[in-house]
mmJSON file of the N, C-alpha and C atoms, coordinates in Angstrom:
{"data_MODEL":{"atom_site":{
"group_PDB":["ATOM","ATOM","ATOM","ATOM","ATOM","ATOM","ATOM","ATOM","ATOM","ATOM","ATOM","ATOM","ATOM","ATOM","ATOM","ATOM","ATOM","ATOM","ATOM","ATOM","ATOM","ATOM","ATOM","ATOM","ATOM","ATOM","ATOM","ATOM","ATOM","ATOM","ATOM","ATOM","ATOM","ATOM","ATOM","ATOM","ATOM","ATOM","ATOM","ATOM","ATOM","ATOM","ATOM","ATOM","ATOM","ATOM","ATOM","ATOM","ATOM","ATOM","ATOM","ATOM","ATOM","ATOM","ATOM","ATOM","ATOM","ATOM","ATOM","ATOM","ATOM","ATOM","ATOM","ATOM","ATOM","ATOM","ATOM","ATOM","ATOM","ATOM","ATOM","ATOM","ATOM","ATOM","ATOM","ATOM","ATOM","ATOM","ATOM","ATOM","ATOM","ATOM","ATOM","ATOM","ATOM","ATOM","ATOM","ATOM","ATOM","ATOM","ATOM","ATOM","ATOM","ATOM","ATOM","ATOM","ATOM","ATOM","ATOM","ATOM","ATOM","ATOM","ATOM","ATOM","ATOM","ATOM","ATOM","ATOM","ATOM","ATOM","ATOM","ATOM","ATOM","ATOM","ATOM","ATOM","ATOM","ATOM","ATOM","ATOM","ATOM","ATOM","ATOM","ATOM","ATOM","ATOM","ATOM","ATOM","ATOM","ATOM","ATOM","ATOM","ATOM","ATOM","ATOM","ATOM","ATOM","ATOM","ATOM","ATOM","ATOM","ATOM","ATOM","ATOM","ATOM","ATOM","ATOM","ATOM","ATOM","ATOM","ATOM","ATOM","ATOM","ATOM","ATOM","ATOM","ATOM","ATOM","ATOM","ATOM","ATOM","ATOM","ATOM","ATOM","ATOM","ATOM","ATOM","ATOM","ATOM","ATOM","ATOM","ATOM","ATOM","ATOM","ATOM","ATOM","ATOM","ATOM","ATOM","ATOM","ATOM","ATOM","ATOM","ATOM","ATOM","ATOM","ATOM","ATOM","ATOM","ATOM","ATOM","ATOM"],
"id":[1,2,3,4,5,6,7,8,9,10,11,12,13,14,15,16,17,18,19,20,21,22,23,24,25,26,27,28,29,30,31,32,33,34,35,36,37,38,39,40,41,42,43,44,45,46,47,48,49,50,51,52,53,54,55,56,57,58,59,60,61,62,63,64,65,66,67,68,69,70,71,72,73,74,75,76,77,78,79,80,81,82,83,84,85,86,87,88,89,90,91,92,93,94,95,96,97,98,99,100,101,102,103,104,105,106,107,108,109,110,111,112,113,114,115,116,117,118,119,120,121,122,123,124,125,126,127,128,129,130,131,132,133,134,135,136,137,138,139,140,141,142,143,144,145,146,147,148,149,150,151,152,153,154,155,156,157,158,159,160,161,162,163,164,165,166,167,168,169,170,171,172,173,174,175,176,177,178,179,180,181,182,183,184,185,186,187,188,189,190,191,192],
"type_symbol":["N","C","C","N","C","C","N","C","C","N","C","C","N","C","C","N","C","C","N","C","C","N","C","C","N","C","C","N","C","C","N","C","C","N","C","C","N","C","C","N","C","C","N","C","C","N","C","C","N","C","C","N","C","C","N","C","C","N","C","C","N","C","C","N","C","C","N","C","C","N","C","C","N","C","C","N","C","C","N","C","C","N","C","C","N","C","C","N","C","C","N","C","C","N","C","C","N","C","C","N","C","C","N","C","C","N","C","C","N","C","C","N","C","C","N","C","C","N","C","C","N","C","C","N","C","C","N","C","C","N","C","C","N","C","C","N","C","C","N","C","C","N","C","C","N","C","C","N","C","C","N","C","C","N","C","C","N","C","C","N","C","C","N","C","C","N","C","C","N","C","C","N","C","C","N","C","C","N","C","C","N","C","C","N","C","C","N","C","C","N","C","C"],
"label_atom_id":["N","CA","C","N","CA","C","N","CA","C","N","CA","C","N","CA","C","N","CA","C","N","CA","C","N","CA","C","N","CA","C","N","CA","C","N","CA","C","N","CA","C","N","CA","C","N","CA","C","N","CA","C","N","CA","C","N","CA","C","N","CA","C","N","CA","C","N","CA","C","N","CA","C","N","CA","C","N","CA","C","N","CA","C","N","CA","C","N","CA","C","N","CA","C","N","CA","C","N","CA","C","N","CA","C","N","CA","C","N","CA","C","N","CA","C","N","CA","C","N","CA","C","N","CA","C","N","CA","C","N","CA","C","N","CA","C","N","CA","C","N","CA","C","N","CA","C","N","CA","C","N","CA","C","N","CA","C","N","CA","C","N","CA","C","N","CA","C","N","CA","C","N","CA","C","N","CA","C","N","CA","C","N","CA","C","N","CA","C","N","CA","C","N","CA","C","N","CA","C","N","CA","C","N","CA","C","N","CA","C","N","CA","C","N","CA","C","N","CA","C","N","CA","C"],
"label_alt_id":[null,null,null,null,null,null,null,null,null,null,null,null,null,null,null,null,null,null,null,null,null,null,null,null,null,null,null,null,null,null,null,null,null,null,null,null,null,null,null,null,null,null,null,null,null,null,null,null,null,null,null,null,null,null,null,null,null,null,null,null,null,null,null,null,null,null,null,null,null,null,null,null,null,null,null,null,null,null,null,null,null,null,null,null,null,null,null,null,null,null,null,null,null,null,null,null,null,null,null,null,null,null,null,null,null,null,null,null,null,null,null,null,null,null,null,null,null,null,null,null,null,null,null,null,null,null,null,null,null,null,null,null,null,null,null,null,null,null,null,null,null,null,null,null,null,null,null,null,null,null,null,null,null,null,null,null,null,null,null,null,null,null,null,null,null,null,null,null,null,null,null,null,null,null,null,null,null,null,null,null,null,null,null,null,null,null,null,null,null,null,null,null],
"label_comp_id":["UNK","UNK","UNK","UNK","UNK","UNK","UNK","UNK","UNK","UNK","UNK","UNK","UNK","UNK","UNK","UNK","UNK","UNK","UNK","UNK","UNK","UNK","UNK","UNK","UNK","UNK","UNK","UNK","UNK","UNK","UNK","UNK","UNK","UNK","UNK","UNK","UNK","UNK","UNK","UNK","UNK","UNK","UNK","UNK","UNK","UNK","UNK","UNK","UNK","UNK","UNK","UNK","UNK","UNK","UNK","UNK","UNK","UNK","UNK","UNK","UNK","UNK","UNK","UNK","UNK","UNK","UNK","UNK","UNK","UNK","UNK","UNK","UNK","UNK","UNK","UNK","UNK","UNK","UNK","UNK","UNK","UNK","UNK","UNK","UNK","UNK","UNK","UNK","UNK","UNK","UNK","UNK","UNK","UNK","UNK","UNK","UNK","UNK","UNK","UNK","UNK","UNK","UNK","UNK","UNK","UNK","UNK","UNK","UNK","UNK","UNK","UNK","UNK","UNK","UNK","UNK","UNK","UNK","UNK","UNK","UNK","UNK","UNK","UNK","UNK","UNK","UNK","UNK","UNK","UNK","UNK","UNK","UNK","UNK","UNK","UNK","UNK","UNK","UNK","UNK","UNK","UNK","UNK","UNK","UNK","UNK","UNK","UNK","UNK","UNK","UNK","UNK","UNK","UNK","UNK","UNK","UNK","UNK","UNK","UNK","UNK","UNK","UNK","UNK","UNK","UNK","UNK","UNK","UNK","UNK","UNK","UNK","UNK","UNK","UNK","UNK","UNK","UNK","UNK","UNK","UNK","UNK","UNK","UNK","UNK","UNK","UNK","UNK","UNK","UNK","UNK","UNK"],
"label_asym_id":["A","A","A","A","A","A","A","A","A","A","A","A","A","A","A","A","A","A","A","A","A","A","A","A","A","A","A","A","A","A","A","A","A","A","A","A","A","A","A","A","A","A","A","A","A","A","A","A","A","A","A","A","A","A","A","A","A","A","A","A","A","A","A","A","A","A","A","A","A","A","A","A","A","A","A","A","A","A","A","A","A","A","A","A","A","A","A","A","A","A","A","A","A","A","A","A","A","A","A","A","A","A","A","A","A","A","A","A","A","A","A","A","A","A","A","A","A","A","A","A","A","A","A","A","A","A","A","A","A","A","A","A","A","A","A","A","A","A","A","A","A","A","A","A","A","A","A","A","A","A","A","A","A","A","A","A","A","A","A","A","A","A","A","A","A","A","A","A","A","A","A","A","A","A","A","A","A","A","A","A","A","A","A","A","A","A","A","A","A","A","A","A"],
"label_entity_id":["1","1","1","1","1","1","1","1","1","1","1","1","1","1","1","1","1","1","1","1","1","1","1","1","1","1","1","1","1","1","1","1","1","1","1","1","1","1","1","1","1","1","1","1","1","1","1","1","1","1","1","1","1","1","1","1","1","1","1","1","1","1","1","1","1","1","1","1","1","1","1","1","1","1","1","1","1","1","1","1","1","1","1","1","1","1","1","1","1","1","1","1","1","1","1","1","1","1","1","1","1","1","1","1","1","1","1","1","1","1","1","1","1","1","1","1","1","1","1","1","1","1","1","1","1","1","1","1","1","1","1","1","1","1","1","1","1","1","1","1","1","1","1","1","1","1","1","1","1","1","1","1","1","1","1","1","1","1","1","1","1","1","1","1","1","1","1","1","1","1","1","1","1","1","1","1","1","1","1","1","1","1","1","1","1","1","1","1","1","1","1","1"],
"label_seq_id":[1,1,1,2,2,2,3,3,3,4,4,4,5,5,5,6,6,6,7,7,7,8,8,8,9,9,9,10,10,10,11,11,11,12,12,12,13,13,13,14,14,14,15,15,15,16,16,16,17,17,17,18,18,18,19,19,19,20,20,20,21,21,21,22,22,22,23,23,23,24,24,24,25,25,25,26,26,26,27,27,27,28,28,28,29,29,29,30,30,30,31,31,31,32,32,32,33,33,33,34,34,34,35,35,35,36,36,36,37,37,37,38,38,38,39,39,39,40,40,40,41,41,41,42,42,42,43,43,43,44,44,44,45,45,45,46,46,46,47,47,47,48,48,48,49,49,49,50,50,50,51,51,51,52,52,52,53,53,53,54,54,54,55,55,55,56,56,56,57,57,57,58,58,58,59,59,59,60,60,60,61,61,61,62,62,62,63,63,63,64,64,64],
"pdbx_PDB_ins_code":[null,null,null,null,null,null,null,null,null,null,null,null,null,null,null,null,null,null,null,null,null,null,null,null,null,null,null,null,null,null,null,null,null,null,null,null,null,null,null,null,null,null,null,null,null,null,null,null,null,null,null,null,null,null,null,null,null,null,null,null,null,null,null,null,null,null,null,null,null,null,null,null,null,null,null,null,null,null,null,null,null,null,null,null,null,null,null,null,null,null,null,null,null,null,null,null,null,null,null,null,null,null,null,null,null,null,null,null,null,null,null,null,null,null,null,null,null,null,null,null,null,null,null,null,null,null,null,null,null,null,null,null,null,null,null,null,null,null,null,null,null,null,null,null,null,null,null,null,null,null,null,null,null,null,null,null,null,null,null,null,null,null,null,null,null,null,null,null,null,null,null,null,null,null,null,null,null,null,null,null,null,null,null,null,null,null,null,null,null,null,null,null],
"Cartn_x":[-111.125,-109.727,-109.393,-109.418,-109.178,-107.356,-106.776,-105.417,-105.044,-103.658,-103.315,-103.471,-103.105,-103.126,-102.463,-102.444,-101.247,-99.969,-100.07,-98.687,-97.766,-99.087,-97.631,-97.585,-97.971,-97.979,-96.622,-96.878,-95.512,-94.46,-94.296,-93.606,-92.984,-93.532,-93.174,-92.212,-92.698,-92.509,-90.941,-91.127,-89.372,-88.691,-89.19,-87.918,-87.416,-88.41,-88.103,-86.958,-87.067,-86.259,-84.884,-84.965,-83.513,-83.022,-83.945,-83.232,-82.417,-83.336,-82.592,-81.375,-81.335,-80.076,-78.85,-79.431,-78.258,-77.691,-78.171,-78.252,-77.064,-77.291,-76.861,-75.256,-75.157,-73.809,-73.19,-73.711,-73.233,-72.352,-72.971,-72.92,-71.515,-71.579,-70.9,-69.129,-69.445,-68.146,-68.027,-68.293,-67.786,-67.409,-67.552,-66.888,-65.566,-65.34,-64.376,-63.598,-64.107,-62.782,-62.14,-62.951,-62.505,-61.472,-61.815,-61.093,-60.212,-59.683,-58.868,-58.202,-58.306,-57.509,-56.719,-57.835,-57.45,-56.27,-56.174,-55.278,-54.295,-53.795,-52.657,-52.175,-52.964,-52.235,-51.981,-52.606,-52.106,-50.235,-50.051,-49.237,-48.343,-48.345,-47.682,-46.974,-47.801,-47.268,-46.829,-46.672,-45.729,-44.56,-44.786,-43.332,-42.463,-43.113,-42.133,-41.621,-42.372,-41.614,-40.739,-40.841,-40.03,-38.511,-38.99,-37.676,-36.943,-37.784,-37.185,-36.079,-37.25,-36.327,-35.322,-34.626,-33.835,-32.794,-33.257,-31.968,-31.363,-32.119,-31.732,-30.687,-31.35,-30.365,-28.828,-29.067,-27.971,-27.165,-27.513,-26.962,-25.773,-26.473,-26.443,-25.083,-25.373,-24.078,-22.984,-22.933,-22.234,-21.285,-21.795,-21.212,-20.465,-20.928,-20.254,-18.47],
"Cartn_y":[44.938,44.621,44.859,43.818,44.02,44.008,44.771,44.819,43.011,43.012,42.165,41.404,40.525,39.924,40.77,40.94,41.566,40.865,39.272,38.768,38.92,38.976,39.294,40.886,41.534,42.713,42.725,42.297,42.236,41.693,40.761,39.805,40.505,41.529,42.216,43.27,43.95,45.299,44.586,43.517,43.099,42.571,42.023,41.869,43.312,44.017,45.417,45.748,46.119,46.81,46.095,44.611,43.371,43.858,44.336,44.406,46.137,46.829,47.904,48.156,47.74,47.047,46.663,46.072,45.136,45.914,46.79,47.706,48.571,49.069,50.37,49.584,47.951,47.265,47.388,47.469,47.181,48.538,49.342,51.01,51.508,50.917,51.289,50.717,49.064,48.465,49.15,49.395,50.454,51.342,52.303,53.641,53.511,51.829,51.654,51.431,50.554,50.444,51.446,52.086,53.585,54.501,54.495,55.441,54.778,52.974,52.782,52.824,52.795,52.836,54.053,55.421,56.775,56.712,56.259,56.354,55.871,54.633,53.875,54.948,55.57,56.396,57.753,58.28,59.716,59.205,57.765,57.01,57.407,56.364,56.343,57.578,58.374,60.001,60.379,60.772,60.945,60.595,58.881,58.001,58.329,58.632,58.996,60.41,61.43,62.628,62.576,61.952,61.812,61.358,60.0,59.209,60.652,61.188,62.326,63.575,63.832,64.97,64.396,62.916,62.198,62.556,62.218,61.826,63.179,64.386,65.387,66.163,65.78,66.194,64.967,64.009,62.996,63.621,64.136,64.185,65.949,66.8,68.313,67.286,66.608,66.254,66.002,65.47,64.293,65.571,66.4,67.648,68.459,68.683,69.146,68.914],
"Cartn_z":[-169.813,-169.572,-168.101,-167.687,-165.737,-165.53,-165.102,-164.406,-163.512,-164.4,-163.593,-162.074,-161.913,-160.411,-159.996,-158.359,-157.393,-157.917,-157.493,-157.7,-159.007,-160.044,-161.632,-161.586,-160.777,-161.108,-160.237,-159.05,-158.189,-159.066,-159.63,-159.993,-161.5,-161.899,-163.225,-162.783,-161.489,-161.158,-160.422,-159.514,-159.047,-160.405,-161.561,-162.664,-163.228,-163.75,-163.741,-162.95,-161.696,-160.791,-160.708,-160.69,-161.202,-162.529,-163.934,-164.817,-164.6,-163.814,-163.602,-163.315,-161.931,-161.27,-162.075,-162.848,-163.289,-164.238,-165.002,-165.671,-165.364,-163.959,-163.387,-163.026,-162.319,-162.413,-163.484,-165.29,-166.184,-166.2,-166.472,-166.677,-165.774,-164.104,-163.636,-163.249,-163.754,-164.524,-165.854,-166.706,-167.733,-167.356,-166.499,-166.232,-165.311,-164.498,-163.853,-164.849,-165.978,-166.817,-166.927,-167.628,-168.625,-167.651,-166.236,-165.436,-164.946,-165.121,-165.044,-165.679,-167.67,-168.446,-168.261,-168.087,-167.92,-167.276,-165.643,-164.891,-165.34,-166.37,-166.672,-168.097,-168.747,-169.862,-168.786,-168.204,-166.981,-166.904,-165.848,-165.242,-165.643,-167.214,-168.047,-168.99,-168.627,-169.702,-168.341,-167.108,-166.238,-166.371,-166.311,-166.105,-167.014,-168.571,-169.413,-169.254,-168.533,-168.986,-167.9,-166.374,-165.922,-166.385,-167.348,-167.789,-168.489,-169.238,-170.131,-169.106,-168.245,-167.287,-167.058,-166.019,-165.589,-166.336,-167.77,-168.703,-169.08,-169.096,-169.639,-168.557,-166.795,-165.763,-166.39,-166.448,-166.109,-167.285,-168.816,-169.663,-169.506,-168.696,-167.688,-166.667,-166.056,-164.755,-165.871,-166.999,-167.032,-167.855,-168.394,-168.895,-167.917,-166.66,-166.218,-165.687],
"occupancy":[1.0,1.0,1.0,1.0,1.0,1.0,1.0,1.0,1.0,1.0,1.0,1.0,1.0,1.0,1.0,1.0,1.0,1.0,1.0,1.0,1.0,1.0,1.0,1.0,1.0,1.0,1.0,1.0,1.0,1.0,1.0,1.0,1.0,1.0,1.0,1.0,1.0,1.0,1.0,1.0,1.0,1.0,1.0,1.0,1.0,1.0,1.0,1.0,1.0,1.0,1.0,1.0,1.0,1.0,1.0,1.0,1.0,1.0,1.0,1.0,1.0,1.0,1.0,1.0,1.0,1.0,1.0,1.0,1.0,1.0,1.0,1.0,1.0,1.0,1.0,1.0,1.0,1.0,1.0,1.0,1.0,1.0,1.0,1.0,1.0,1.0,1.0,1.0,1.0,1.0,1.0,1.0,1.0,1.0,1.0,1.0,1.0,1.0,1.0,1.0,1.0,1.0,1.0,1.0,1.0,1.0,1.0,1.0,1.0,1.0,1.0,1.0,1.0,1.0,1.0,1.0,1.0,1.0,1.0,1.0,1.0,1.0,1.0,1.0,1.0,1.0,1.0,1.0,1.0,1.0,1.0,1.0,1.0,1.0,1.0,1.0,1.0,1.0,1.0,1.0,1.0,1.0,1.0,1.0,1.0,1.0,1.0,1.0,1.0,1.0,1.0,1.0,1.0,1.0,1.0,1.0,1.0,1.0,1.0,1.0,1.0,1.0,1.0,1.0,1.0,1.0,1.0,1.0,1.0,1.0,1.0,1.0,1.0,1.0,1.0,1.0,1.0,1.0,1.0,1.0,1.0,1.0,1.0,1.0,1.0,1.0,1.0,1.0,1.0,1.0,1.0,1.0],
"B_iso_or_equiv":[0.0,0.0,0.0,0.0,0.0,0.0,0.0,0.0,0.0,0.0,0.0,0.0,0.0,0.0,0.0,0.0,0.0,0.0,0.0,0.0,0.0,0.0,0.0,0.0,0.0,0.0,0.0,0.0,0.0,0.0,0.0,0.0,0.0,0.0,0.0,0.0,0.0,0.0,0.0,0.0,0.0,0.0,0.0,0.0,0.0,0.0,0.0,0.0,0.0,0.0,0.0,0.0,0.0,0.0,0.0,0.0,0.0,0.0,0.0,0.0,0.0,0.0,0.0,0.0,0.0,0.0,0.0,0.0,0.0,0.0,0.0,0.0,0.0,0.0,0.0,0.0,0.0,0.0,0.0,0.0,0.0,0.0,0.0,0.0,0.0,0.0,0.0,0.0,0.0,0.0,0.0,0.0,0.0,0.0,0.0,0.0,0.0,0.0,0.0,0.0,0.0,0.0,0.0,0.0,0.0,0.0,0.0,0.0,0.0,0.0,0.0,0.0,0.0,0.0,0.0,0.0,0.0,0.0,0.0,0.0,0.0,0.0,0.0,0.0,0.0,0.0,0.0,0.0,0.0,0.0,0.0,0.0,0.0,0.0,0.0,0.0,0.0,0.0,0.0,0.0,0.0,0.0,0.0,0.0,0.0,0.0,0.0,0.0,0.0,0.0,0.0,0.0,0.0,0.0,0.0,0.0,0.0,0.0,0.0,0.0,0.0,0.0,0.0,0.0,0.0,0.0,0.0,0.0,0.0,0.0,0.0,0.0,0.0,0.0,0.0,0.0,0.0,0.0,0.0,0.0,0.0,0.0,0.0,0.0,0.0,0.0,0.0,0.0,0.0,0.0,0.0,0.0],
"pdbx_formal_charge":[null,null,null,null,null,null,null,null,null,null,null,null,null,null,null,null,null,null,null,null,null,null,null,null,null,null,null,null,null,null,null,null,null,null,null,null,null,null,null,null,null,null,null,null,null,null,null,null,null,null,null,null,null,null,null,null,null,null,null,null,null,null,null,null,null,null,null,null,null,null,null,null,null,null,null,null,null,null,null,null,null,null,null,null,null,null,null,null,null,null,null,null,null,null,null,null,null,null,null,null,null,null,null,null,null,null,null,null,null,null,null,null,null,null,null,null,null,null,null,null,null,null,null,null,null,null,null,null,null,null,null,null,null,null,null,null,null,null,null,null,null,null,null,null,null,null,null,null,null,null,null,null,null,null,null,null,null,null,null,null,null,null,null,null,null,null,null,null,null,null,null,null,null,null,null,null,null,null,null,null,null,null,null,null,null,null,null,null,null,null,null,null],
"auth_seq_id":[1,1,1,2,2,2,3,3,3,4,4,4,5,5,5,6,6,6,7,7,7,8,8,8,9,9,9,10,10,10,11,11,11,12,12,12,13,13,13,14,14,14,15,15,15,16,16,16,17,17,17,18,18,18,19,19,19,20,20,20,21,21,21,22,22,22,23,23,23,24,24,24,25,25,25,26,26,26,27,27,27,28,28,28,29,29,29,30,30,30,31,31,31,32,32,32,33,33,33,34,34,34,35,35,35,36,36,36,37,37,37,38,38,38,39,39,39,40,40,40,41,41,41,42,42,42,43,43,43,44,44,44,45,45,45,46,46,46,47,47,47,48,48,48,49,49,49,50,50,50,51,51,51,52,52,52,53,53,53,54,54,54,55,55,55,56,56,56,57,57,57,58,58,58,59,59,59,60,60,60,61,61,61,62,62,62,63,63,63,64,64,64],
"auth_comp_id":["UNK","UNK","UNK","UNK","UNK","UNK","UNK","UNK","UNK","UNK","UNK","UNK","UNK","UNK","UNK","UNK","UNK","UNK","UNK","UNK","UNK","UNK","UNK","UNK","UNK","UNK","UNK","UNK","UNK","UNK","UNK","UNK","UNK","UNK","UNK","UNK","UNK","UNK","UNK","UNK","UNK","UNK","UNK","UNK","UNK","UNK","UNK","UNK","UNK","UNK","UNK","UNK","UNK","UNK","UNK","UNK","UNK","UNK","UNK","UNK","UNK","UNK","UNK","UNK","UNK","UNK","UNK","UNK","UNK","UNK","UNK","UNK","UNK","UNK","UNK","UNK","UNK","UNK","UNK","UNK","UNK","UNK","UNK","UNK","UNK","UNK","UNK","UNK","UNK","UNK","UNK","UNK","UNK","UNK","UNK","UNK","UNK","UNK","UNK","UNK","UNK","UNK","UNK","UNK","UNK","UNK","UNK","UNK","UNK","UNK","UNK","UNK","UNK","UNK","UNK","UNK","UNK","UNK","UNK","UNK","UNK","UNK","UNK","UNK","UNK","UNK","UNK","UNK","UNK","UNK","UNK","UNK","UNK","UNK","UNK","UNK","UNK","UNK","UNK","UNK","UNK","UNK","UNK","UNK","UNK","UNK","UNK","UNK","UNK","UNK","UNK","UNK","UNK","UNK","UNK","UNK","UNK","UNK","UNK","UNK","UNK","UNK","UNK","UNK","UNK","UNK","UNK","UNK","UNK","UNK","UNK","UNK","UNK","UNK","UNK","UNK","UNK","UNK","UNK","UNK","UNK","UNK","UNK","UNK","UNK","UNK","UNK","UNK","UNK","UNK","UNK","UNK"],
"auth_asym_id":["A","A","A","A","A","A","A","A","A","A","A","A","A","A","A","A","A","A","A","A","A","A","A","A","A","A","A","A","A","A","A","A","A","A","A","A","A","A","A","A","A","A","A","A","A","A","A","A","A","A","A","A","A","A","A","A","A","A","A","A","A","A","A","A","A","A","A","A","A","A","A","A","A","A","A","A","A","A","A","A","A","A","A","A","A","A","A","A","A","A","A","A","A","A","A","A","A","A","A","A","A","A","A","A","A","A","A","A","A","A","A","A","A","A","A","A","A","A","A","A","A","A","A","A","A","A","A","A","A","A","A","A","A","A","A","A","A","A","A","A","A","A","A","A","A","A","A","A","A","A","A","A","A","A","A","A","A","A","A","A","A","A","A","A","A","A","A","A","A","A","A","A","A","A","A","A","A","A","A","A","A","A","A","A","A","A","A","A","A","A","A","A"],
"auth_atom_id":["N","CA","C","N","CA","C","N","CA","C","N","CA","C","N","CA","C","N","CA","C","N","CA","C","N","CA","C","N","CA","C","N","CA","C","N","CA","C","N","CA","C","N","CA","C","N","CA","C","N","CA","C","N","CA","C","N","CA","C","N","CA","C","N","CA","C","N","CA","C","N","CA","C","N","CA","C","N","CA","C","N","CA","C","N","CA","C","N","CA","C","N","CA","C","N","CA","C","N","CA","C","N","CA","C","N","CA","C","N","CA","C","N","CA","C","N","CA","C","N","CA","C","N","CA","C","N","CA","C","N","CA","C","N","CA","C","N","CA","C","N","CA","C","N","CA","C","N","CA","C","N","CA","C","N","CA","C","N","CA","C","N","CA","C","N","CA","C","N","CA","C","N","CA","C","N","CA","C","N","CA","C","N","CA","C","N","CA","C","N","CA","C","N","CA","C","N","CA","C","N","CA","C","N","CA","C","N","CA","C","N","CA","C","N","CA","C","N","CA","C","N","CA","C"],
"pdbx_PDB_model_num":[1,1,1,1,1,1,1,1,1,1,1,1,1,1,1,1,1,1,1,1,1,1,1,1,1,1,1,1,1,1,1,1,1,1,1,1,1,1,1,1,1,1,1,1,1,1,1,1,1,1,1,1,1,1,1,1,1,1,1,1,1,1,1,1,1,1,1,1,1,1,1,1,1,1,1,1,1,1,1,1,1,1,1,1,1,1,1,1,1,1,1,1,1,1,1,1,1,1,1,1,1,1,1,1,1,1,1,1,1,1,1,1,1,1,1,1,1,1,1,1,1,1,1,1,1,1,1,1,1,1,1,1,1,1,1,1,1,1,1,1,1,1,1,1,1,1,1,1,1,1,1,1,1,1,1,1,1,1,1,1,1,1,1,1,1,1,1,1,1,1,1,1,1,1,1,1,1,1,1,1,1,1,1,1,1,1,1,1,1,1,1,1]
}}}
């Protein structure tokens, strides 16, 4: 059993390293999602407790 040519050996070893690659793009658009979703529920649970504080000062003035 003699080892491949140079060239498919080359030619195996660069799809390899392409499927790697592409791999490591997939992996790392998934984690952008995810930490973008993260950031829009963070956002969003701010914006509301803000809305909440707002209303509770405005509801505090309006008493006075």
């Amino acid at each position: 059993f003699a080892p491949d040519k140079g060239s498919d050996t080359r030619d195996k070893l660069g799809q390899s390293l392409k499927d790697f690659g592409d791999s490591i793009k997939d992996r790392a658009a998934d984690e952008i999602n995810n930490l973008s979703s993260l950031k829009d529920k963070v956002v969003n649970s701010i914006k509301g407790k803000l809305r909440d504080v707002e209303q509770e000062y405005s509801d505090e003035v309006e008493h006075v």
